[in-house]
C-alpha positions, -999 to 999 in steps of 0.1 A, spaced: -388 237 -747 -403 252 -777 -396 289 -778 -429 298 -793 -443 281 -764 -421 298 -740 -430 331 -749 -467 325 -751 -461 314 -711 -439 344 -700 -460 366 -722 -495 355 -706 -472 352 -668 -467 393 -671 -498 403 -682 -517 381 -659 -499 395 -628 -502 427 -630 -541 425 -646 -552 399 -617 -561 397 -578 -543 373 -562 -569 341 -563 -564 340 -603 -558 304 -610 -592 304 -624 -591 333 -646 -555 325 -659 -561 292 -670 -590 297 -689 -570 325 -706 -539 302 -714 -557 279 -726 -573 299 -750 -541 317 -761 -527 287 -764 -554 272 -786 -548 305 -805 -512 295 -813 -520 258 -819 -512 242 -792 -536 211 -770 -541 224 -734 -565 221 -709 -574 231 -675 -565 206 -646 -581 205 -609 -550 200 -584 -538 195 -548 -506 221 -541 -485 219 -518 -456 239 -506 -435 242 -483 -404 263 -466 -367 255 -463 -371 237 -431 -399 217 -446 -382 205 -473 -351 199 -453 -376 173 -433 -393 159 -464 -356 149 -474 -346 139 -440 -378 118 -437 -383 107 -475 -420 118 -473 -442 150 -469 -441 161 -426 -467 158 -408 -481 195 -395 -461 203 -361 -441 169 -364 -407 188 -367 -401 221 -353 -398 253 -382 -414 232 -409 -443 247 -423 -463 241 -450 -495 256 -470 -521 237 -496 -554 236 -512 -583 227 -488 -607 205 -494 -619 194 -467 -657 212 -478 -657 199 -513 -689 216 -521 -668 252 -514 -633 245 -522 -620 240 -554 -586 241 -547 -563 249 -576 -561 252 -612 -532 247 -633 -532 246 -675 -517 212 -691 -503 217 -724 -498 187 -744 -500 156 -716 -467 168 -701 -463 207 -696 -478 217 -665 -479 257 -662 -489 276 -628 -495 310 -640 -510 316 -601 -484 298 -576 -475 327 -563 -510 325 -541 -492 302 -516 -465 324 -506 -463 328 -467 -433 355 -462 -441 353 -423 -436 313 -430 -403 322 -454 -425 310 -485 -421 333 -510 -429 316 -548 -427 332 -579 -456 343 -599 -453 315 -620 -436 276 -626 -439 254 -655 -424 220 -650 -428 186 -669 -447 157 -651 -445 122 -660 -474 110 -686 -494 94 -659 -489 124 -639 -525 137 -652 -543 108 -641 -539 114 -607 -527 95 -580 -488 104 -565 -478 144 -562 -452 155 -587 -425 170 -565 -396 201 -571 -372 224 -555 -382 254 -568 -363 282 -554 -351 263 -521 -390 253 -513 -406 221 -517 -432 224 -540 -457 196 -551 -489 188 -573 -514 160 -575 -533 163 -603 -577 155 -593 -590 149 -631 -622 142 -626 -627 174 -603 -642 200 -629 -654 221 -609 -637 249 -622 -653 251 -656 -689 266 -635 -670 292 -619 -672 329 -633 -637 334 -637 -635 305 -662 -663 318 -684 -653 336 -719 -670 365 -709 -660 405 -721 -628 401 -692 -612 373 -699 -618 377 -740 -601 412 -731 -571 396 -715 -572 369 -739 -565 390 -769 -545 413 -757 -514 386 -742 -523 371 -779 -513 408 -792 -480 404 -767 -469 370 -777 -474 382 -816 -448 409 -807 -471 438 -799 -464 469 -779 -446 449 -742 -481 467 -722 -508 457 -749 -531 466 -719 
């Protein structure tokens, strides 16, 4: 991966964390996207199912060679989005940078300790070109859990909602993890 790019992520992953509640997908995308844009790079904001699930979950997904059903082997747990009310849910945000980099500066939303899911703040991974269209979830190990995303393109939802505006907030954060990522002060807060 580009090491420009790379920094701009972990840059924008610190910042974020400690500057956001929990239920930032929103908020962070729109701010790596425009960071991004900053630096030159394509990205955009992408609705998506997550799921993910604990050690003994995943251990069923490879025992089965498909995602458990809830209760259908004992210890496996899993969280998601919900959608089940469309007109309240959106779900989950991720950014897309180029039509292959998929960055999760939120993830860290579906950890479950009681459940032993505990993700980090934030994953980047590489999905197949297709990926973005939607359709099949694009599955990892990441840290012993099973984690998965289906990207929902034509959900845009997200682009109403007040955390996704350019407003004084997210122009704030937006200039100062520019200011980091330029090599500024580590806390440009």
């Amino acid at each position: 991966m580009d090491p420009k790019l790379l920094n701009i992520i972990d840059c924008a992953a610190k910042y974020l964390q400690g500057t956001l509640a929990p239920e930032r997908c929103v908020n962070s995308t729109r701010v790596l996207i425009e960071v991004l844009t900053h630096f030159g790079f394509r990205a955009s904001g992408v609705a998506v199912d997550m799921l993910c699930g604990n050690p003994a979950y995943f251990a069923a997904f490879r025992q089965l060679g498909r995602l458990p059903r809830s209760g259908e082997l004992p210890g496996a747990y899993s969280v998601t989005t919900d959608y089940a009310s469309p007109d309240t849910s959106i779900g989950h945000v991720v950014t897309l940078v180029g039509r292959t980099l998929a960055v999760d500066l939120a993830s860290d939303q579906f950890s479950r300790r009681d459940h032993d899911i505990v993700l980090p703040p934030s994953v980047h991974f590489t999905v197949p070109r297709q990926w973005r269209k939607g359709g099949e979830y694009y599955c990892m190990d990441v840290g012993g859990l099973l984690v998965a995303y289906q990207a929902r393109p034509q959900d845009r939802r997200f682009e109403k909602l007040e955390g996704y505006q350019l407003d004084m907030r997210n122009r704030t954060m937006i200039a100062d993890v520019i200011r980091m990522a330029e090599g500024g002060p580590e806390d440009a807060r």
